[in-house]
N, CA and C of each residue as an Amber inpcrd file, in Angstrom:
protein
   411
 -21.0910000 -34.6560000  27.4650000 -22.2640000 -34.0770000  28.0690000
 -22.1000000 -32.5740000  28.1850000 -23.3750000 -32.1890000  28.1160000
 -23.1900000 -30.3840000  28.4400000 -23.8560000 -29.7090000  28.9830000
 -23.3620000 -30.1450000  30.5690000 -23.9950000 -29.6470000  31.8610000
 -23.1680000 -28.3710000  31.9970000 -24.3460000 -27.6880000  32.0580000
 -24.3800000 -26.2590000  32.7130000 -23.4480000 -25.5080000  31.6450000
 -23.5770000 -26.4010000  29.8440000 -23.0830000 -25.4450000  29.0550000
 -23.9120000 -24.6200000  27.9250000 -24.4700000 -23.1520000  28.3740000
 -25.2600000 -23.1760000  27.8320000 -25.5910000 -21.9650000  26.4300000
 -26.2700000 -21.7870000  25.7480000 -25.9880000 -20.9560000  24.4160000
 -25.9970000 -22.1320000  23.4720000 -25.8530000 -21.8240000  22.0360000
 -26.1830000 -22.1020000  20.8740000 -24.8740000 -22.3420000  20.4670000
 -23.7160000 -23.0170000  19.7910000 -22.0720000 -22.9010000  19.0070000
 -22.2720000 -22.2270000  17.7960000 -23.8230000 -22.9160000  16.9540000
 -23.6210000 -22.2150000  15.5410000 -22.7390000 -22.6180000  14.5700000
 -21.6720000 -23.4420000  15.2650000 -20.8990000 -24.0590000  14.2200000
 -19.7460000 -22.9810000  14.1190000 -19.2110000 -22.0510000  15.0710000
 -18.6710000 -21.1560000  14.9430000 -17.3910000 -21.2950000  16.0800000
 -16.1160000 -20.5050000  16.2300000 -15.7600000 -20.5140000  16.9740000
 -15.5780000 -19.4500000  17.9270000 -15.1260000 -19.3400000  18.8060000
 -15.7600000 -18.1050000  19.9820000 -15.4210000 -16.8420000  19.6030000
 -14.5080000 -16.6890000  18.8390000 -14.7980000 -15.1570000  18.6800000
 -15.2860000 -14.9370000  17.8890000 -15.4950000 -16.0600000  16.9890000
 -16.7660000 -15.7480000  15.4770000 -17.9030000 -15.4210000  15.8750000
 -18.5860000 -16.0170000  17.1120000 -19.6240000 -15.9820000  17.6950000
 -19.7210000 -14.7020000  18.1170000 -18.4090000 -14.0770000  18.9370000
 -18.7150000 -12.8350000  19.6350000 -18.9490000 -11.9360000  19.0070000
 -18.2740000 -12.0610000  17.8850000 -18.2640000 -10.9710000  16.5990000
 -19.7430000 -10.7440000  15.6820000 -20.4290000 -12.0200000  15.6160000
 -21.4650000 -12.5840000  15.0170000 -22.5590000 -11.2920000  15.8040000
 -22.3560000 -11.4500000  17.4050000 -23.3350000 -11.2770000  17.8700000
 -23.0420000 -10.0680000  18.1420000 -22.0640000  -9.2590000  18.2220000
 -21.9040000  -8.2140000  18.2670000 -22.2750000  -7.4110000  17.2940000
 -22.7870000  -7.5180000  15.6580000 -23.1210000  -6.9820000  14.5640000
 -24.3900000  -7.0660000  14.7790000 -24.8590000  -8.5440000  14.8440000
 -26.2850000  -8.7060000  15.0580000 -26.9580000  -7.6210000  16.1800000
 -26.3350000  -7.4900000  17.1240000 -26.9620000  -6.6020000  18.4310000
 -27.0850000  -5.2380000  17.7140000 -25.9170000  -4.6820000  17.0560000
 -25.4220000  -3.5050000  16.4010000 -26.8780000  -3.2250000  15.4140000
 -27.0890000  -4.2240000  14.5420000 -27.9320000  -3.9590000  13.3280000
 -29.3560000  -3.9400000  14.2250000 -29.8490000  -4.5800000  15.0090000
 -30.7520000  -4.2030000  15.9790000 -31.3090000  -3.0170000  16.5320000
 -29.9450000  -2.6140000  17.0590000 -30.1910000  -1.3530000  17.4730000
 -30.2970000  -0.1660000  16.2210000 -29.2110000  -0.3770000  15.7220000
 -29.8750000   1.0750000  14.5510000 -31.0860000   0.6920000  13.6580000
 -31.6990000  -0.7000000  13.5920000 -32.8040000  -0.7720000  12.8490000
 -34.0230000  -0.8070000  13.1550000 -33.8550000  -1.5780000  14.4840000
 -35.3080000  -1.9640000  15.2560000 -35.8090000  -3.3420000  14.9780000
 -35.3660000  -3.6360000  13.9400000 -35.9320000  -5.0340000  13.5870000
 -34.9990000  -5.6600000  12.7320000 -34.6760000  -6.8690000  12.6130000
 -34.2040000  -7.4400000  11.7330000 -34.5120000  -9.2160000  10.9780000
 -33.7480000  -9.5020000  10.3670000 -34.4250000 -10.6310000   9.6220000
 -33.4960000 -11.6740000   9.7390000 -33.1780000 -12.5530000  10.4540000
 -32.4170000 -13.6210000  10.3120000 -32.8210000 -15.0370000  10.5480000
 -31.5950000 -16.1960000  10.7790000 -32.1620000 -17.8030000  11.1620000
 -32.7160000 -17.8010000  12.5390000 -33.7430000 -18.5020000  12.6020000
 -33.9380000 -18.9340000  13.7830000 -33.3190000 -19.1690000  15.2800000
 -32.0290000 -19.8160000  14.7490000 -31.0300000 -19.9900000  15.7320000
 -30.1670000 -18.7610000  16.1920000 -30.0480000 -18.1560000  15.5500000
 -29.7460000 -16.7330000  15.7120000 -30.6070000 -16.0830000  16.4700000
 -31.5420000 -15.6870000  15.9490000 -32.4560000 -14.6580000  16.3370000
 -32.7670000 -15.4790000  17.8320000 -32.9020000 -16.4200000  18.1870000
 -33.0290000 -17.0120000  19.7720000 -32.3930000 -17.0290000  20.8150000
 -31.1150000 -16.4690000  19.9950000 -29.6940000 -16.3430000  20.9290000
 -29.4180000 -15.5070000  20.9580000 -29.4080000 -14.0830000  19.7970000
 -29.6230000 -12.7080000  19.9320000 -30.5480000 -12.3850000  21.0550000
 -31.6900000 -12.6470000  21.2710000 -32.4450000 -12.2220000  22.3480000
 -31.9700000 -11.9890000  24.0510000 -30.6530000 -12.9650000  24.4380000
 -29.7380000 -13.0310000  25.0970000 -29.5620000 -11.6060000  25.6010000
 -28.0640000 -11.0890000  24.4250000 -27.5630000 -10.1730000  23.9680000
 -27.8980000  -8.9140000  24.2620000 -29.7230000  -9.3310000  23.3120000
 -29.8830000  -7.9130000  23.5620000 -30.6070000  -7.3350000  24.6430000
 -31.3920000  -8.6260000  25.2060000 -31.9310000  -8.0870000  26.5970000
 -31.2610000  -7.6760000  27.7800000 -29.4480000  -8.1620000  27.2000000
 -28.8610000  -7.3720000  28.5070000 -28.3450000  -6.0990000  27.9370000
 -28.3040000  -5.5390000  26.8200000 -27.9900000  -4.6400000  26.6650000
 -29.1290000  -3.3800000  27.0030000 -30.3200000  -3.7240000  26.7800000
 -31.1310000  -3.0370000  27.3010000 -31.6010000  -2.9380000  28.8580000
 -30.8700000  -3.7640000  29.4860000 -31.1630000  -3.7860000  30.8630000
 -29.6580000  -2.8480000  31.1130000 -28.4460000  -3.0230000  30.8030000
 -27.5190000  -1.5220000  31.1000000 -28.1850000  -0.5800000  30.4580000
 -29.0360000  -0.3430000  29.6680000 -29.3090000   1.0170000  29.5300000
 -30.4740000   1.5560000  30.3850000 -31.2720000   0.8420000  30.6490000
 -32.3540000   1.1350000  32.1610000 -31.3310000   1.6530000  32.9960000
 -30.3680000   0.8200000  33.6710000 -29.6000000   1.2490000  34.3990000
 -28.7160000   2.9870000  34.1640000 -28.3420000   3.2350000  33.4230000
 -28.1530000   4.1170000  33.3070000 -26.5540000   5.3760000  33.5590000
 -26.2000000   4.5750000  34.6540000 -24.7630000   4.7720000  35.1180000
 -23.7890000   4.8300000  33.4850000 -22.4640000   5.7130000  34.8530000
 -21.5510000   5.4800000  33.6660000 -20.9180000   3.9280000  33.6210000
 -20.9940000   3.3920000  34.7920000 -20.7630000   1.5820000  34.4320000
 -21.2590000   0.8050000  33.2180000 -22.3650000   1.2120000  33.5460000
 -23.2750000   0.3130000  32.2580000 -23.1810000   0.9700000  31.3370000
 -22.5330000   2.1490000  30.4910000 -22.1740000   2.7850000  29.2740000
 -21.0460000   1.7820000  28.9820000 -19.6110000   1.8580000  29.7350000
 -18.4430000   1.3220000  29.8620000 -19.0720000  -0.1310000  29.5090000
 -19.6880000  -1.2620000  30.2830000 -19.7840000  -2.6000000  29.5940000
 -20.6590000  -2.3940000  28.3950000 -21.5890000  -1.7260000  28.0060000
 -21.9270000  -1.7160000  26.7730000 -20.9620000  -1.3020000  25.5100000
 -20.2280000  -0.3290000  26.0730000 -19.4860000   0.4530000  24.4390000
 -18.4280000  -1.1620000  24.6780000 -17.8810000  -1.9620000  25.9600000
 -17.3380000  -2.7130000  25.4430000 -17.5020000  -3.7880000  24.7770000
 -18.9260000  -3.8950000  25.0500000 -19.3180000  -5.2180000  23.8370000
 -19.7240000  -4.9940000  22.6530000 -20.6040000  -3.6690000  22.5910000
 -20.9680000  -2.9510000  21.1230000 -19.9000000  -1.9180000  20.3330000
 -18.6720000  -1.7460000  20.9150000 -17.8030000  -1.1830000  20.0450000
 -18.3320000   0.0140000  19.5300000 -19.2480000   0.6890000  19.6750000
 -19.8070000   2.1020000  18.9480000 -20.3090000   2.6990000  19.6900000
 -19.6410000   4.2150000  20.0400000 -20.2210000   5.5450000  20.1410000
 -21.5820000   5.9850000  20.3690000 -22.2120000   5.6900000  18.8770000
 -23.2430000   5.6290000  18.0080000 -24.4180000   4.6040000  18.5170000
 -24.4790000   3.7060000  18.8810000 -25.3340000   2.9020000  19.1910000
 -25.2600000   2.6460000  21.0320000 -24.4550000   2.8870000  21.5630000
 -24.6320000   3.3620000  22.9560000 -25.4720000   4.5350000  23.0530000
 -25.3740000   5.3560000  22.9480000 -26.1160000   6.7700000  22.7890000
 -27.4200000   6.3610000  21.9650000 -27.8940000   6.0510000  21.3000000
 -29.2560000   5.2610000  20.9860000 -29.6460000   4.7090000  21.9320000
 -28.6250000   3.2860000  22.0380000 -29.5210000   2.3620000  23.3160000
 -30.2480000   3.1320000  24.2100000 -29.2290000   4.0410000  25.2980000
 -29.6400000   5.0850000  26.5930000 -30.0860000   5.8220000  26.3780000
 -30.2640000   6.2930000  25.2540000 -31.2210000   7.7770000  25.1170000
 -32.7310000   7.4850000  24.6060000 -32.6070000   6.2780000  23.9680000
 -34.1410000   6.5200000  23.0150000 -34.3280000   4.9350000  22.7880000
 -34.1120000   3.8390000  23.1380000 -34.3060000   2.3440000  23.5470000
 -34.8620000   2.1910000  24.7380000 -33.4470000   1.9320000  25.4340000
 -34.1950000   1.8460000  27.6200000 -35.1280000   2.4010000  28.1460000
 -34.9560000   4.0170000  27.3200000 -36.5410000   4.9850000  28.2700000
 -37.7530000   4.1670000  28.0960000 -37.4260000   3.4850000  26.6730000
 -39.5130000   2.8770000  26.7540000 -39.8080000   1.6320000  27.2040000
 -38.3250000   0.7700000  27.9310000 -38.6350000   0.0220000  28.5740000
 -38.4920000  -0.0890000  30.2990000 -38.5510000   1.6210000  30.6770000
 -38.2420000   1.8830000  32.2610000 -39.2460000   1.0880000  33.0980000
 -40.7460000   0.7310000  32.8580000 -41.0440000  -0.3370000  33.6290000
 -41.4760000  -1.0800000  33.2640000 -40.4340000  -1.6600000  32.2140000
 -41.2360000  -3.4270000  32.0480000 -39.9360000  -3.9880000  32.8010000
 -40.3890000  -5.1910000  33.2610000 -39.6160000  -6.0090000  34.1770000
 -38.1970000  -7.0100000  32.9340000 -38.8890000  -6.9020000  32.0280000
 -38.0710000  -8.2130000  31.0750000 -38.5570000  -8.1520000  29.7470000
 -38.1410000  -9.5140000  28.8670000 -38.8140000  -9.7000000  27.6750000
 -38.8150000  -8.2220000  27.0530000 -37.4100000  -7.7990000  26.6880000
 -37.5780000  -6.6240000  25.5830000 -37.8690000  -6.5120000  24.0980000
 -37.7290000  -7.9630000  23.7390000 -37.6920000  -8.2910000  21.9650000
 -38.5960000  -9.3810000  21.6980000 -38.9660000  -9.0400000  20.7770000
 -39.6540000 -10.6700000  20.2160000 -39.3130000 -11.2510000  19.0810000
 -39.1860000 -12.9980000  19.0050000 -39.0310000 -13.3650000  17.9040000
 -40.3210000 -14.1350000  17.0520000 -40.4710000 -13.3460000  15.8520000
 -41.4200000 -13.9810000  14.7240000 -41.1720000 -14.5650000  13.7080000
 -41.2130000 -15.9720000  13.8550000 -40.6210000 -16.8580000  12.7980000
 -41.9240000 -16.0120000  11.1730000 -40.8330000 -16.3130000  10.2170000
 -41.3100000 -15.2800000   8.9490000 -41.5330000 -16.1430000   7.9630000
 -40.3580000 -17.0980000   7.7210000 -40.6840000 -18.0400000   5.8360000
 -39.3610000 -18.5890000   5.7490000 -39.3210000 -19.6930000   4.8950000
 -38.2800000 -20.2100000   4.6830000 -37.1460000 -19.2780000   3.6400000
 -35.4480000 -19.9360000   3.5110000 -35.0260000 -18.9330000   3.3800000
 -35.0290000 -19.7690000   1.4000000 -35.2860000 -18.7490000   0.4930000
 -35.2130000 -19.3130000  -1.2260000 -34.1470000 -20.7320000  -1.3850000
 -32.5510000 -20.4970000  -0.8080000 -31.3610000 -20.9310000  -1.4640000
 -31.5130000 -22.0860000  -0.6380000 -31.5650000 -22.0530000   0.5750000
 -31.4820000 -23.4660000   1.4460000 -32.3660000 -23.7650000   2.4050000
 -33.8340000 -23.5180000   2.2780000 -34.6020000 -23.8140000   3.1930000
 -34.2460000 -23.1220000   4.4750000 -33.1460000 -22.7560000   5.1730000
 -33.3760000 -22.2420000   6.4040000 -34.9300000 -21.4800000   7.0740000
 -35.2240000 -21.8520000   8.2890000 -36.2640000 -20.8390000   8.6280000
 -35.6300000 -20.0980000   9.1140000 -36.3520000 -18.7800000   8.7470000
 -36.0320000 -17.7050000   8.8780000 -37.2640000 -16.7790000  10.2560000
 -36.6840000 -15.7940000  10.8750000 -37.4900000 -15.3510000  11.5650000
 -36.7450000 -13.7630000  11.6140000 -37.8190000 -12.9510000  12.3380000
 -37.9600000 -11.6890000  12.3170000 -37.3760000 -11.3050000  14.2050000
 -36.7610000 -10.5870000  14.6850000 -36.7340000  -9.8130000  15.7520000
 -36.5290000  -8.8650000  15.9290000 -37.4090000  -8.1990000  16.8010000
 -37.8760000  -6.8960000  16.7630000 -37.7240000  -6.2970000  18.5240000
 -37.7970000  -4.8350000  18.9110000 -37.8720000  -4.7890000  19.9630000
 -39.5770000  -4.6380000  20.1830000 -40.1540000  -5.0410000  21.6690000
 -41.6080000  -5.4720000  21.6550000 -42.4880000  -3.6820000  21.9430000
 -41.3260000  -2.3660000  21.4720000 -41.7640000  -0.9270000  21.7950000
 -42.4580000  -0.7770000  20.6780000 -42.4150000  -1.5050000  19.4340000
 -42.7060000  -1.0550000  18.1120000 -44.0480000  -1.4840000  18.2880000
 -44.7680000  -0.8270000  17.3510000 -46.6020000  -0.2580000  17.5020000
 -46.3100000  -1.3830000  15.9020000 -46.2500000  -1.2410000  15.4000000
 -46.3720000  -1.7920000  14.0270000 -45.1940000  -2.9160000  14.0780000
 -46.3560000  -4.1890000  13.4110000 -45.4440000  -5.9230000  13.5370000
 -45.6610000  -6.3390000  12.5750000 -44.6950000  -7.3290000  12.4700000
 -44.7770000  -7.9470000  11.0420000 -45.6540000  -8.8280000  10.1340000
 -46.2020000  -8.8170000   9.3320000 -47.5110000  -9.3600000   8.6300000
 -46.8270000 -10.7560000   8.1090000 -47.5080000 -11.6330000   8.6650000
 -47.2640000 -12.5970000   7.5380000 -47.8670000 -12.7470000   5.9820000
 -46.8180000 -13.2140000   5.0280000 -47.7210000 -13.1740000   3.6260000
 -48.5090000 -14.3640000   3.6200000 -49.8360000 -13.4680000   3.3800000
 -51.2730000 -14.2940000   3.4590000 -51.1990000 -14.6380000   2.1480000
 -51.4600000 -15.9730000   2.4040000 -52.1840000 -16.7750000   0.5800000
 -53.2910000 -16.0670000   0.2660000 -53.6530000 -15.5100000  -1.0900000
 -54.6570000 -14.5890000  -1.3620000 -55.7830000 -16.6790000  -1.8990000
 -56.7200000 -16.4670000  -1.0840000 -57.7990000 -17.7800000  -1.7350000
 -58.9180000 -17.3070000  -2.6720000 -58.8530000 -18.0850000  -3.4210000
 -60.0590000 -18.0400000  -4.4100000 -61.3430000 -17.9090000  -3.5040000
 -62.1320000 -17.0210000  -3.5820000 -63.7350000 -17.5350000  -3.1710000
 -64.5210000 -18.3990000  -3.7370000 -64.6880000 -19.3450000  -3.2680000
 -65.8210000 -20.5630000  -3.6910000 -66.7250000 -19.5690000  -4.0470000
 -67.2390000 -20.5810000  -5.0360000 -68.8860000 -19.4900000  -5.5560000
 -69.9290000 -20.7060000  -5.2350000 -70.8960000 -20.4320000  -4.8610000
 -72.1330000 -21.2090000  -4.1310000 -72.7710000 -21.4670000  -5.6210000
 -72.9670000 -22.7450000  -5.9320000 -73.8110000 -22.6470000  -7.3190000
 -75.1020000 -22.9730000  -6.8700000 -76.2060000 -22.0990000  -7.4580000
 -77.3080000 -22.1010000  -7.2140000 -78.6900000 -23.1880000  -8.1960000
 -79.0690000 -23.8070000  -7.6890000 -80.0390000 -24.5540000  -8.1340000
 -80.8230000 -24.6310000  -9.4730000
């Protein structure tokens, strides 16, 4: 049973996971958006909503637990400088996930997450339809 055990395994083992999610958070932040499985991208959301909640915060504490889970310089100084400011008063819910298309090689679904600051979202590819033509009498 798996009371009160909670998160995704992935099929991974724990520091694969930490590592997993530590790139994933990483590619987030310097991209804004990214493209992965489902199961991922649901468990990334985790991750990254606390990383953006130390950067609201703002202290040198919350630098210190961030550079220790994100390992970079570079993407701390993003997060706090130009991430957190545009979420100073939303309460929560910093990212969203948009399931996108299956993946070519193995069916995986695939989905999109993004942080929810971005003005421009992702389009799904529309089936272009034939127009019926009305035949006339």
């Amino acid at each position: 049973m798996r009371h009160l055990n909670s998160g995704r395994k992935l099929n991974r083992t724990g520091s694969h996971r930490r590592a997993l999610f530590r790139n994933l958070v990483l590619s987030l932040i310097r991209h804004g958006r990214i493209t992965t499985t489902d199961a991922k991208a649901k468990e990334l959301r985790r991750y990254a909503d606390k990383m953006v909640t130390l950067g609201k915060q703002g202290d040198l504490s919350a630098r210190r637990l961030a550079f220790a889970f994100m390992q970079s310089h570079v993407a701390v100084k993003k997060l706090f400088d130009e991430i957190a400011p545009q979420f100073k008063e939303r309460p929560g819910g910093y990212t969203r996930v948009i399931k996108f298309e299956r993946r070519r090689g193995d069916a995986a679904a695939l989905s999109v997450i993004e942080f929810t600051g971005t003005s421009d979202t992702v389009q799904k590819k529309a089936k272009k339809k034939s127009p019926k033509k009305d035949k006339a009498a």
